[in-house]
VOSEPA-960455 format. One record per residue: z, y, x of N, C-alpha, C in turn. Coordinates in steps of 0.02 Angstrom, whole numbers, padded with zeros to 5 digits, m for minus. Layout:
<recs>
nz;ny;nx;caz;cay;cax;cz;cy;cx
Z;Y;X;Z;Y;X;Z;Y;X
...
</recs>
This chain:
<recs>
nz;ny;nx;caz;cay;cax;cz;cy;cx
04340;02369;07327;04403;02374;07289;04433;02304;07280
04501;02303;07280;04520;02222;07288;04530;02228;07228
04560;02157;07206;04547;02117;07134;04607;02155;07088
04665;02173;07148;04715;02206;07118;04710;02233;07079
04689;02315;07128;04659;02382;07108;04602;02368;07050
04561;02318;07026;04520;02320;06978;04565;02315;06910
04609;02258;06916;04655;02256;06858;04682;02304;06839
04704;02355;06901;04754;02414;06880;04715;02453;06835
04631;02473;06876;04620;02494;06838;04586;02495;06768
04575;02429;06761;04558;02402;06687;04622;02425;06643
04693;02388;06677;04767;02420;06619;04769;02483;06623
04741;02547;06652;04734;02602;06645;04694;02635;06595
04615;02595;06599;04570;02623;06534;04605;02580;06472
04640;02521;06487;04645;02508;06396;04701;02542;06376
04754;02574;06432;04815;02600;06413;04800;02669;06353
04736;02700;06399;04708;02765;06376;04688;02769;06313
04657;02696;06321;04593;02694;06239;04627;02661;06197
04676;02630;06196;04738;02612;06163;04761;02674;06119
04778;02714;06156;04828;02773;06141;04770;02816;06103
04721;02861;06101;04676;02882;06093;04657;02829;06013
04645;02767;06019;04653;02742;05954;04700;02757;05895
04772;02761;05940;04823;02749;05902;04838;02854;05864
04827;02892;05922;04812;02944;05916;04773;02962;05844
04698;02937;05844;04652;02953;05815;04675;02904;05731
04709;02851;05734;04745;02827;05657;04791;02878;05639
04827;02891;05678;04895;02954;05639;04851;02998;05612
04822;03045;05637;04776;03091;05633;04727;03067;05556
04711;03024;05553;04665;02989;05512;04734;02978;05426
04771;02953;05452;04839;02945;05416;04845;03003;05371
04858;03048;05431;04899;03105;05399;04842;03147;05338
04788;03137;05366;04754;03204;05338;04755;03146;05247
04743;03086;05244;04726;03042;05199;04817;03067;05176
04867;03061;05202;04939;03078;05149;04941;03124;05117
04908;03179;05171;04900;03265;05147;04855;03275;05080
04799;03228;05072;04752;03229;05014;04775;03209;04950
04820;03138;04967;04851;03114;04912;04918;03108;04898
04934;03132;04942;05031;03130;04914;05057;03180;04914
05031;03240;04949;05068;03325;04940;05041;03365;04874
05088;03394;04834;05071;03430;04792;05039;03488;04807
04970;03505;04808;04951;03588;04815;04936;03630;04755
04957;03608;04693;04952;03650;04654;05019;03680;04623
05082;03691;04666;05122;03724;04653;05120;03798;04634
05152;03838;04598;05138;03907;04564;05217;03945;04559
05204;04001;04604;05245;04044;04619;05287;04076;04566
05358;04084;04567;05380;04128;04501;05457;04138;04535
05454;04229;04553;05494;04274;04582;05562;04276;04541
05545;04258;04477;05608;04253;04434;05641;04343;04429
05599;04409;04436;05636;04453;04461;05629;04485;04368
05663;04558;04366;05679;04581;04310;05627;04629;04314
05582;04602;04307;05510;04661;04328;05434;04635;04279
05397;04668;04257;05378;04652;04240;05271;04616;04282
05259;04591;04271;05198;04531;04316;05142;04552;04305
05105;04569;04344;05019;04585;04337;05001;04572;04386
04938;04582;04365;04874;04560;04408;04808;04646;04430
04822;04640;04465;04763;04695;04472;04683;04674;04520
04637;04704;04486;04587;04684;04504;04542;04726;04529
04495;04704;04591;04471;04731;04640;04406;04677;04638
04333;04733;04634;04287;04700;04683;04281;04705;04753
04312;04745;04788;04321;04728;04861;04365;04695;04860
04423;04680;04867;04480;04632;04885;04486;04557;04829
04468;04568;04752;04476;04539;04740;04546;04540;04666
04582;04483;04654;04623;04468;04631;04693;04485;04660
04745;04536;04636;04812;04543;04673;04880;04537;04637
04901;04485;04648;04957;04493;04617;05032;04547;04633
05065;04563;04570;05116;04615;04585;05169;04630;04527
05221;04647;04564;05296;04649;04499;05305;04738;04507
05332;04760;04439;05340;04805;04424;05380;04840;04388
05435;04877;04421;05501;04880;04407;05485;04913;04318
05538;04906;04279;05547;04915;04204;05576;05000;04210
05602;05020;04254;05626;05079;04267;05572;05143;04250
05579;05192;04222;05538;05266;04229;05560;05297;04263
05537;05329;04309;05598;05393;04353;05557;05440;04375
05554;05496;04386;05538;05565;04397;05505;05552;04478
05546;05527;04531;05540;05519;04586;05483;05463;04609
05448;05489;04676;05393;05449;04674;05390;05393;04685
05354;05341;04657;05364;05269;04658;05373;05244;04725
05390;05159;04733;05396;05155;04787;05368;05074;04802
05321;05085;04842;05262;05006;04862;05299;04964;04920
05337;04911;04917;05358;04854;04955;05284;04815;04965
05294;04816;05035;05222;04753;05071;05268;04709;05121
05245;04658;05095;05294;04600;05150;05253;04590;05187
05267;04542;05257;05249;04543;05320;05199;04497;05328
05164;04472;05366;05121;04407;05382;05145;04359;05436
05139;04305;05389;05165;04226;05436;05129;04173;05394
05143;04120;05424;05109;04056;05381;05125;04063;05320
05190;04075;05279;05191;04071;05233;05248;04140;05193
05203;04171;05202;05228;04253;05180;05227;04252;05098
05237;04291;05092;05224;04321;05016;05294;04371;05005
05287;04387;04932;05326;04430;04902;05413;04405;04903
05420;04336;04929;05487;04299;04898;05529;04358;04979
05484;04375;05029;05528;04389;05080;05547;04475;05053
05530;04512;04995;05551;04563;04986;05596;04579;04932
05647;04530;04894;05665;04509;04834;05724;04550;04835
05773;04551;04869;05831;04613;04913;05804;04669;04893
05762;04684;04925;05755;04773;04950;05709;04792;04831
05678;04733;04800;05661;04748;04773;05704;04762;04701
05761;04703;04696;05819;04705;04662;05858;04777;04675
05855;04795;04740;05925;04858;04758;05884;04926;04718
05813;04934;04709;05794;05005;04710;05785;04980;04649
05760;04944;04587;05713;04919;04546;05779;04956;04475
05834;04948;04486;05866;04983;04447;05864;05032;04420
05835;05102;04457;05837;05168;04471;05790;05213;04504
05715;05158;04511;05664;05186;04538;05617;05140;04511
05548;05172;04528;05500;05149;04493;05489;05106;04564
05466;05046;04550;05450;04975;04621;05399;04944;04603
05343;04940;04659;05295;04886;04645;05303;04850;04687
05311;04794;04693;05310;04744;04752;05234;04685;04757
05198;04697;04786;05137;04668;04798;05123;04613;04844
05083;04582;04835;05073;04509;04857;05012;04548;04885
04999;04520;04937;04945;04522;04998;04903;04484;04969
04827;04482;04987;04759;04439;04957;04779;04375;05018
04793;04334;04980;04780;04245;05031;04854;04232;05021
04908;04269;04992;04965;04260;05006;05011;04267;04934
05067;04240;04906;05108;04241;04857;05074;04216;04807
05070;04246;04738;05029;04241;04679;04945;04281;04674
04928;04307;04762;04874;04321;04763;04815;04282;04753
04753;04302;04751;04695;04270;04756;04677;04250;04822
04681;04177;04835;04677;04163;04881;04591;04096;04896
04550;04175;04877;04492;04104;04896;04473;04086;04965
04423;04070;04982;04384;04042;05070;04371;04082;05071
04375;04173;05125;04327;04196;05148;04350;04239;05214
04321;04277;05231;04350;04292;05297;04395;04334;05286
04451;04340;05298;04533;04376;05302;04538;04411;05362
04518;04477;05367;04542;04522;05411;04560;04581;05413
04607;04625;05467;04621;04670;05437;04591;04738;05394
04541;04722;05395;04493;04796;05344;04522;04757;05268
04507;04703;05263;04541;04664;05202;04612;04703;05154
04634;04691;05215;04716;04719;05192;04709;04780;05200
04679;04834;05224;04692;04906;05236;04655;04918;05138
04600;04876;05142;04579;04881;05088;04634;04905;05010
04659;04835;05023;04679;04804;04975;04735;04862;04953
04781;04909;04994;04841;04926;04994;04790;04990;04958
04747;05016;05002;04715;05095;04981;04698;05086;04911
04667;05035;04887;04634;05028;04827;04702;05039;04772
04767;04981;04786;04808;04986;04743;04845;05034;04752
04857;05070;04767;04882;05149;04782;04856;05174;04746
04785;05195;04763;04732;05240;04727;04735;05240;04645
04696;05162;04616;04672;05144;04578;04722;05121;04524
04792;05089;04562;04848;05069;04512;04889;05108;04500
04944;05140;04540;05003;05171;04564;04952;05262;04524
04899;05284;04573;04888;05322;04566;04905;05417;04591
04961;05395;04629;04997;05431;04665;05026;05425;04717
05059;05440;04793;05071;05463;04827;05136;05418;04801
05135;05358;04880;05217;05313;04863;05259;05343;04919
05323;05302;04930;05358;05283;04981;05331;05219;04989
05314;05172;05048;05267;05121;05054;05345;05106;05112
05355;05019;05092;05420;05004;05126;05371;04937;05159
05367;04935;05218;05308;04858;05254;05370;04832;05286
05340;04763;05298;05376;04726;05355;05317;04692;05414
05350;04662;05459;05299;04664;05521;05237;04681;05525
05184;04642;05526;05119;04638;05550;05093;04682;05491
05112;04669;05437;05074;04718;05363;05078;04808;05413
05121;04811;05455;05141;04904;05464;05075;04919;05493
05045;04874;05519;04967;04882;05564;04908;04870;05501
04913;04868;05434;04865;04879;05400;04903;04948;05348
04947;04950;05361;04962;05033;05306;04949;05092;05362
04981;05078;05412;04951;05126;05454;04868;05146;05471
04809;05094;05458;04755;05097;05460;04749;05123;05374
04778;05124;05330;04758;05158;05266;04760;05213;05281
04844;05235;05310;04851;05303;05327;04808;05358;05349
04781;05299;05405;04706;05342;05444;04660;05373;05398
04644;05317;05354;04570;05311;05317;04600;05369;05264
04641;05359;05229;04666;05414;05183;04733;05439;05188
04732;05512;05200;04815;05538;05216;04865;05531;05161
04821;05527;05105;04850;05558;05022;04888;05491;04992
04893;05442;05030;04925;05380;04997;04992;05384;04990
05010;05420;05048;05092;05394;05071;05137;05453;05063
05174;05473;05037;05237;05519;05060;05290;05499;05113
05293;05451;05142;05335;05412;05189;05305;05348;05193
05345;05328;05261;05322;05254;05282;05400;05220;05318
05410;05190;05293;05472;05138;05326;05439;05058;05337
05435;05037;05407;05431;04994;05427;05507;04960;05459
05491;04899;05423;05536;04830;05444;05522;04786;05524
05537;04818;05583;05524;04759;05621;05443;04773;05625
05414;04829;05660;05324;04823;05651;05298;04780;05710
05246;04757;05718;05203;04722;05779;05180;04790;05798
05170;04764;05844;05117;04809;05913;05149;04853;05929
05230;04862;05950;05266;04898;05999;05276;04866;06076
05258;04821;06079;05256;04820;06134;05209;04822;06200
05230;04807;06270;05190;04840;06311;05137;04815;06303
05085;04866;06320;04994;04852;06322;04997;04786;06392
04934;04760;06343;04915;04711;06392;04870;04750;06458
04890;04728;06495;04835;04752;06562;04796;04691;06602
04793;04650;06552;04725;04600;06583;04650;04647;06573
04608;04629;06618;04549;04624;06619;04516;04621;06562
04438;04691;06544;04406;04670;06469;04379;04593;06474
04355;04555;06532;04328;04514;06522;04361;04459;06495
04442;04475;06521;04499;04416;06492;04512;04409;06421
04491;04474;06391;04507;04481;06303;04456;04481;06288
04408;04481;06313;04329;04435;06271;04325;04356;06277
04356;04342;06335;04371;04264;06334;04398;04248;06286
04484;04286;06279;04512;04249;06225;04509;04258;06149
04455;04299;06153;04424;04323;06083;04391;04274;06060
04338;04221;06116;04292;04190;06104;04326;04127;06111
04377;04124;06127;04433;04043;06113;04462;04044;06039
04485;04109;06030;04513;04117;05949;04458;04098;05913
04389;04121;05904;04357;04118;05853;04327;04024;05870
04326;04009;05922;04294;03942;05919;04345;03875;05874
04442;03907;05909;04479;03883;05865;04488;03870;05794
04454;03936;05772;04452;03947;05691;04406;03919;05669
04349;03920;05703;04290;03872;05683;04311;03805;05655
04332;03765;05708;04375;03702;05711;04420;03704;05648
04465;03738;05660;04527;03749;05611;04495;03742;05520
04452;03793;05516;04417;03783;05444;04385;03745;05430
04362;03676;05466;04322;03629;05439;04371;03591;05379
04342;03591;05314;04381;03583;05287;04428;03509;05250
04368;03449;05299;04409;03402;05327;04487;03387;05335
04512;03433;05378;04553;03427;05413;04611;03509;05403
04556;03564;05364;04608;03613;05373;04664;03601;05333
04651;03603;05281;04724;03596;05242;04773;03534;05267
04766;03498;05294;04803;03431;05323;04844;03472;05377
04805;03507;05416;04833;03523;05466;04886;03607;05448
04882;03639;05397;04906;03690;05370;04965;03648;05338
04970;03585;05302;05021;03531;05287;05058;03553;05364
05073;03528;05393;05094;03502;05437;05150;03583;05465
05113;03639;05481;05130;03682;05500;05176;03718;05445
05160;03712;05371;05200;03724;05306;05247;03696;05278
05267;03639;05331;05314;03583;05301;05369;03622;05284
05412;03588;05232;05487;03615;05236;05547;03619;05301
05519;03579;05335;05584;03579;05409;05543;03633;05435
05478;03648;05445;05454;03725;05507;05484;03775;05462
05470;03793;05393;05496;03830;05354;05550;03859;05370
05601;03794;05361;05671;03789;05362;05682;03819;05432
05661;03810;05510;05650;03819;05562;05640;03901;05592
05573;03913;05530;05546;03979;05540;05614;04034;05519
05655;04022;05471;05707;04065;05445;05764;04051;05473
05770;03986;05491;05850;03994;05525;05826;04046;05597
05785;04051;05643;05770;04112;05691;05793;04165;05666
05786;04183;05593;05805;04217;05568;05849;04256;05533
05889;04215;05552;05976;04227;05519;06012;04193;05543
06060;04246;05553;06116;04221;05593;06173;04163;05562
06153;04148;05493;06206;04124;05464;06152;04068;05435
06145;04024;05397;06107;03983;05339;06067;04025;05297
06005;04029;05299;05961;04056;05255;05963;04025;05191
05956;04075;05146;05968;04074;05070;05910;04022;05069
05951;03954;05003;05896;03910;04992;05836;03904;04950
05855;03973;04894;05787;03993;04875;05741;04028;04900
05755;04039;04960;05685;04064;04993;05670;04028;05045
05684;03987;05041;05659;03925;05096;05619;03881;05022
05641;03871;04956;05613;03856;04919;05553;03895;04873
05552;03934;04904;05502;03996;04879;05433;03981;04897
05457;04009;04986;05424;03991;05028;05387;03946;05049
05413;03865;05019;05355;03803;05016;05322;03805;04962
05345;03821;04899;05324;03851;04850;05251;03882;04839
05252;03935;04893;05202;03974;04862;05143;03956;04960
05174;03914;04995;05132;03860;05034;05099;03816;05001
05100;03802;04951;05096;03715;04926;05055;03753;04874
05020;03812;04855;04976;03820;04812;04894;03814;04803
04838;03801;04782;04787;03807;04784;04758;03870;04842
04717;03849;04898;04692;03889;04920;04733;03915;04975
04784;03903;04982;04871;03934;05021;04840;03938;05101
04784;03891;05102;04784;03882;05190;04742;03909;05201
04693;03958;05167;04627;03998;05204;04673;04042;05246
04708;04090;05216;04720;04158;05248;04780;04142;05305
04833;04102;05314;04869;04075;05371;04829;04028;05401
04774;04032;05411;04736;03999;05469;04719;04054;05516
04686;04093;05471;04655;04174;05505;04704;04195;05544
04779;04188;05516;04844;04212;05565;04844;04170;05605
04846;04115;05600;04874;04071;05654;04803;04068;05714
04763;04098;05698;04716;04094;05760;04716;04187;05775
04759;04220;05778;04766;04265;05808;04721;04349;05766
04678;04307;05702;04633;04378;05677;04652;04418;05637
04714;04418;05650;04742;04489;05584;04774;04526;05629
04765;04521;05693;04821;04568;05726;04745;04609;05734
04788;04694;05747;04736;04725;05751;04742;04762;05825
04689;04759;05871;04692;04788;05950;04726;04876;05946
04754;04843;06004;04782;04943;06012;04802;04983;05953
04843;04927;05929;04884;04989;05861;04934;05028;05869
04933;05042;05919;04985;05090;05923;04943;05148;05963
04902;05157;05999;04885;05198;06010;04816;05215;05967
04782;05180;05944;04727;05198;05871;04763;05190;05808
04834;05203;05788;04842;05205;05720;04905;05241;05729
04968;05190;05743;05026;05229;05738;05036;05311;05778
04985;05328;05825;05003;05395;05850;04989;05414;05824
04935;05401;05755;04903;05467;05732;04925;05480;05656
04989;05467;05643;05030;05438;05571;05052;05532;05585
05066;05550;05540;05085;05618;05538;05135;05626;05489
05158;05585;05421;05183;05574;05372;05272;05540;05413
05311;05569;05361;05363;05545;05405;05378;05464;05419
05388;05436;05482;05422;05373;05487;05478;05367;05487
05515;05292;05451;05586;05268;05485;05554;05195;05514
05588;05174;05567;05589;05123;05607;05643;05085;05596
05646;05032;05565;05716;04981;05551;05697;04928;05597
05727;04921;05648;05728;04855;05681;05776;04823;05689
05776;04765;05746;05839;04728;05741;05805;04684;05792
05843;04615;05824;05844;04559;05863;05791;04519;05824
05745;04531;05808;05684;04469;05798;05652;04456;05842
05656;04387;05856;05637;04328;05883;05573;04320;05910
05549;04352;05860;05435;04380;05895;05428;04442;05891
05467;04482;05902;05430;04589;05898;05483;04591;05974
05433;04645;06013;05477;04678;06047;05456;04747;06028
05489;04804;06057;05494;04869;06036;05514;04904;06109
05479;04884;06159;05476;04912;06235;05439;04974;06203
05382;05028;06185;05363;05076;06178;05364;05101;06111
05433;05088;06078;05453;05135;06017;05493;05177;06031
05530;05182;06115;05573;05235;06122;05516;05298;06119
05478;05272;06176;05435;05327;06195;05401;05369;06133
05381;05318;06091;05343;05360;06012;05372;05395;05973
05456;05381;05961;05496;05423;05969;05520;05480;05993
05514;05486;06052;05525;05540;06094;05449;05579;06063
05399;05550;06079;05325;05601;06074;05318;05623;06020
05341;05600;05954;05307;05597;05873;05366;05620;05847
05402;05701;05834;05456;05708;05789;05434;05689;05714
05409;05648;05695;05416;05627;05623;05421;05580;05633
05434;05521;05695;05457;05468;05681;05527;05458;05713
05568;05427;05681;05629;05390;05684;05652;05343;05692
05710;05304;05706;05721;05233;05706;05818;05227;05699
05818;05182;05670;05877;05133;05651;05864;05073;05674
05944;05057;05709;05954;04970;05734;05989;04945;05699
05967;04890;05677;06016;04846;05626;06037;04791;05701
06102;04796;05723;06117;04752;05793;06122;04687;05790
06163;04666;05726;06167;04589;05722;06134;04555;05687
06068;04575;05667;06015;04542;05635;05973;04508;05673
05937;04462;05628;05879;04433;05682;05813;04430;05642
05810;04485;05595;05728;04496;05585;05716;04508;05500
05785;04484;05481;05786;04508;05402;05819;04529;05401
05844;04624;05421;05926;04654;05404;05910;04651;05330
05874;04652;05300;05889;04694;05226;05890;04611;05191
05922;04559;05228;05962;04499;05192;06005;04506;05210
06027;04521;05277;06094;04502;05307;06131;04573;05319
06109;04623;05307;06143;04685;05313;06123;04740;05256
06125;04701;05214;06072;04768;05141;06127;04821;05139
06183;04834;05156;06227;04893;05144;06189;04936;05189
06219;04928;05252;06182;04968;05265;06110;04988;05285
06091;04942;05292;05989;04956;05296;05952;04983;05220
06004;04990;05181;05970;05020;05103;06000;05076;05103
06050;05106;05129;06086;05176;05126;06045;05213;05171
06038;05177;05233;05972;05201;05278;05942;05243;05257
05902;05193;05212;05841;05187;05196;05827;05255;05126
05859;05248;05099;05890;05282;05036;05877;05366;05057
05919;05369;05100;05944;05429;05139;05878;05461;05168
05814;05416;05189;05771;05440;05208;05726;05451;05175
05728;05436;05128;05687;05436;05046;05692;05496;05022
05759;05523;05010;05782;05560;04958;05763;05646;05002
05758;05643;05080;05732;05690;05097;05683;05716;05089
05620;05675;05059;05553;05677;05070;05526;05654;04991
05564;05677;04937;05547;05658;04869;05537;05727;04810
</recs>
């Protein structure tokens, strides 16, 4: 090798180990800003005309939930908001204001999420199928209208399974798992089964998790995550909600579990949603992560399920179109009450 080529490649390894240094300080930086300069004990408050509890569970745990002031004859009605990094109850505040007048409303916080109990432990979906059957059962006590948004429609539908007697109707917002089946190879979804869980491994060391849950919770992804979401400027209290009830004690166990892929649940549409017998409505619209390639077909096969397009939405009609996605909605209620 001439003397050249040795130099080059000496400015090659220090270029590397340079960078890799400089790499490994940010990294070192950030998680040390995340410890001492971000607030995580921020505390959620819906501000709604409802009244605040807590219900308690030795399987699930601690759950927070608002509860309309209303008495009404007609059967109550359970709002479950959707799952993302930073979900909670602030994304159902619309649909809970419009009915809360004139119907009895519980609006519930998911376990890991809103004013829930959010300790370290494993978050999956038996968790949440849990959590919904129990408060049905044990709180409510009766037979709701249950109103979900995305990924939550794949743990009410697994209640459904487990117990028929929960639901008088089901209206899903925008559900996951309409679209087409994967046709990779079993050996390809045991691979990436065994990449997810090695990720999460990593992900929960707790070093580094919450630093790195910082980062993904910031106010600009926030801000980011909702403008996808509306076609116009998203309302600034729920972009302030939303960091809000990120920035709380404990906030990053259960959006880790999401963000490494373990709350989605395999083949829900053909092990859960075919076997829903209770009437459906389908509200969708232009969101940005659902497709709905095999909701015509479930449609066509399942006369108790239905669907409505909200056209110029992009994943929250019932912000940007509550006229009509609540008359909808209303309309499908009042058949089945």
């Amino acid at each position: 090798m001439t003397k050249k080529k040795v130099e080059q490649s000496n400015t090659v390894g220090w270029s590397l180990g340079s960078l890799s240094l400089i790499a490994l300080a940010l990294k070192a930086g950030w998680v040390l800003y995340s410890k001492k300069y971000i607030d995580h004990h921020a505390k959620v408050n819906l501000m709604l005309d409802a009244e605040h509890h807590t219900f308690e569970s030795d399987t699930v745990g601690k759950i927070n939930y608002y509860e309309s002031k209303v008495d009404s004859k007609q059967p109550p009605i359970l709002l479950i908001h959707g799952i993302h990094l930073f979900a909670g109850g602030h994304d159902m505040v619309p649909v809970f204001e419009a009915f809360s007048l004139y119907r009895k409303v519980y609006l519930l916080d998911l376990p890991g999420f809103g004013g829930s109990e959010k300790s370290d432990r494993p978050y999956r979906p038996l968790l949440y199928q849990a959590a919904i059957s129990e408060f049905v059962r044990n709180q409510i006590g009766q037979p709701v209208h249950v109103l979900v948004m995305g990924q939550s429609a794949e743990f009410v539908a697994m209640a459904d399974e487990q117990d028929s007697n929960l639901f008088k109707s089901i209206v899903m917002i925008n559900p996951s798992g309409m679209q087409m089946p994967d046709t990779g190879h079993i050996s390809e979804s045991k691979w990436w089964e065994q990449f997810q869980n090695l990720i999460l491994s990593y992900l929960r060391i707790p070093l580094w998790s919450l630093p790195f849950y910082d980062l993904l919770a910031s106010r600009a992804h926030i801000l980011k995550y909702y403008r996808k979401r509306f076609a116009y400027t998203p309302p600034s209290d729920l972009i302030d909600l939303a960091y809000t009830s990120a920035h709380q004690p404990g906030a990053h166990f259960a959006p880790i579990f999401y963000y490494c892929g373990k709350l989605s649940v395999p083949d829900v549409r053909t092990r859960y949603y075919e076997k829903i017998t209770k009437p459906v409505l389908v509200v969708f619209d232009n969101d940005p992560e659902r497709k709905f390639d095999t909701l015509p077909l479930l449609v066509r096969e399942r006369s108790n399920w239905r669907t409505v397009r909200s056209s110029h939405t992009h994943g929250m009609p019932h912000f940007e179109n509550p006229g009509e996605t609540f008359r909808n909605i209303e309309t499908f209620w009042k058949q089945y009450d």
